[in-house]
C-alpha positions in Angstrom: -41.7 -17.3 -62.8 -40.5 -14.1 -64.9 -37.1 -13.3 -65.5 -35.1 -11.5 -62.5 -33.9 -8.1 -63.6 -29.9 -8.5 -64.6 -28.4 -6.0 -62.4 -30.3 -6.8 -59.6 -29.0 -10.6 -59.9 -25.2 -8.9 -59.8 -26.1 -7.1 -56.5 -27.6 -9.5 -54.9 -24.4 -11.3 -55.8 -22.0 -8.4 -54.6 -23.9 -8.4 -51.5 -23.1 -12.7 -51.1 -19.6 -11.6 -51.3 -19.5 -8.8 -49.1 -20.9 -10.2 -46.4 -18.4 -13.4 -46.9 -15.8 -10.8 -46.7 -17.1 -9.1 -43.7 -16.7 -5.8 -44.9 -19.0 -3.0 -44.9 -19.1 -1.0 -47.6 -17.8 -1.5 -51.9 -14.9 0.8 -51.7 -11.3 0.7 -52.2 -10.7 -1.2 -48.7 -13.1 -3.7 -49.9 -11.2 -4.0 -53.1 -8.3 -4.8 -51.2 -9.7 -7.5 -48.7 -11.4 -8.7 -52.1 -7.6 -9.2 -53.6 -6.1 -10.6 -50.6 -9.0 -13.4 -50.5 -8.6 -14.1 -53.9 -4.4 -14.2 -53.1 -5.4 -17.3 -50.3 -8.2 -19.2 -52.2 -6.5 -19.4 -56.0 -4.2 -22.1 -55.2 -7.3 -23.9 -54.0 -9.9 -23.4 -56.9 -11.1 -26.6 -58.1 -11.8 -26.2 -62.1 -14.7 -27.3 -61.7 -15.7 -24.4 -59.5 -13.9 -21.7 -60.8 -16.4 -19.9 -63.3 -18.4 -19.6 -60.5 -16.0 -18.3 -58.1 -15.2 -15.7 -60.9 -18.3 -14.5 -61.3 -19.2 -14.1 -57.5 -15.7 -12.1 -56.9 -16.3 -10.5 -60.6 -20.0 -8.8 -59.2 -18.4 -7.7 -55.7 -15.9 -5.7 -58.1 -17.9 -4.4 -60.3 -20.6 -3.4 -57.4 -17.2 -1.5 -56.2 -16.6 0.2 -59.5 -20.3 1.4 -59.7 -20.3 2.2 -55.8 -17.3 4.3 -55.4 -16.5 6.1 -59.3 -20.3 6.4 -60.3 -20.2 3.8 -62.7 -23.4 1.9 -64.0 -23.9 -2.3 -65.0 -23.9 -2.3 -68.4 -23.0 -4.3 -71.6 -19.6 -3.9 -73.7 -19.1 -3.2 -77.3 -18.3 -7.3 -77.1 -21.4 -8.1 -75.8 -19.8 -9.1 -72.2 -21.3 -7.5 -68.7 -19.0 -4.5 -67.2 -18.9 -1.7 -65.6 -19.6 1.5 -67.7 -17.7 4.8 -66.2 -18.2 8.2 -67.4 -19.9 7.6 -70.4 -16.3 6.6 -72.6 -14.9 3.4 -70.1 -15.4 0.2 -69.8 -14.6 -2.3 -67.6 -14.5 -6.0 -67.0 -14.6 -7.5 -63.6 -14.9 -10.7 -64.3 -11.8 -10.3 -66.2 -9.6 -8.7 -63.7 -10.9 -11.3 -61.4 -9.9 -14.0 -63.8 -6.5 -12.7 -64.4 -5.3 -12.4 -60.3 -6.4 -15.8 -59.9 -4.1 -17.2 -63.0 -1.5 -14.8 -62.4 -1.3 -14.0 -58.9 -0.6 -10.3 -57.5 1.2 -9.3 -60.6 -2.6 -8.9 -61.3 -4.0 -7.4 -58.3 -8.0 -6.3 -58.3 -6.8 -3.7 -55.9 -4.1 -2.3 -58.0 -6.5 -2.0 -60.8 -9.1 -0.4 -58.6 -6.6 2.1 -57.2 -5.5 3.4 -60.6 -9.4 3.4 -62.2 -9.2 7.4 -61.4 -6.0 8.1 -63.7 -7.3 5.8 -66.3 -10.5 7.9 -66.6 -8.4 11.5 -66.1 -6.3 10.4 -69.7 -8.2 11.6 -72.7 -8.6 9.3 -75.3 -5.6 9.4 -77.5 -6.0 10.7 -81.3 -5.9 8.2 -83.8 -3.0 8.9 -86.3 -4.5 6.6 -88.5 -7.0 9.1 -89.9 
C-alpha cells in the first residue's frame, strides 16, 4: 500500500473535525467554536487519549491558518509540522492546541488566530547582536 501524501492525511483530518464541529468553513468562526470545544472537553481528556485529540484539533487549526491567511503545511526549522505564512512565519498548531487544553483560556486557539494578522504585519526585529 504506498504511503499517503502528508498533507493530504492533515486534511482529511481537518475535515473529521470540522464536521464534528458542525461548522462550515476553516475561518475565524471555526477557530472559535474549535476553542470553545476544546474549553468543554479538556477537563475530560483521558491521558491516554490526549496525543490523539491534539493532533485532530492541531490539523483543524492549522487547515484554518492555511485556509483563511494563505498559509501552506510545511516542516519547521525543528523538524515539527506547522503552518508556514508568508514565507518568514511559522506556526505550530499542535502546540497551541496543546497549550489551551493544559492551561485553559488564558491560552485560547481563537485568540491566537485573531492576532495571526499583527504577528505577520511586525517586521522582524534587527539583531543587536551583530
Amino acid at each position: 500500500m504506498p504511503d499517503q501524501n502528508p498533507v493530504a492525511a492533515l486534511v482529511a483530518a481537518a475535515e473529521a473535525v470540522r464536521q464534528t464541529l458542525h461548522v462550515n468553513q476553516y475561518d475565524a468562526a471555526a477557530v472559535q467554536r474549535l476553542a470553545e470545544f476544546i474549553e468543554a472537553q479538556r477537563t475530560t481528556v483521558k491521558e491516554a487519549d490526549r496525543q490523539g485529540v491534539i493532533t485532530a484539533l492541531g490539523c483543524f487549526l492549522g487547515q484554518c491558518l492555511v485556509t483563511e491567511y494563505g498559509g501552506e503545511w510545511a516542516k519547521g526549522p525543528d523538524g515539527s509540522t506547522g503552518v508556514g505564512l508568508n514565507g518568514t512565519s511559522f506556526f505550530n498548531p499542535f502546540y497551541r492546541v496543546s497549550e489551551q487544553l493544559t492551561k485553559g483560556l488564558a491560552q485560547s486557539v481563537a485568540t491566537f488566530f485573531a492576532g495571526v494578522p499583527e504577528r505577520l504585519a511586525a517586521k522582524p526585529g534587527r539583531k543587536s547582536w551583530i
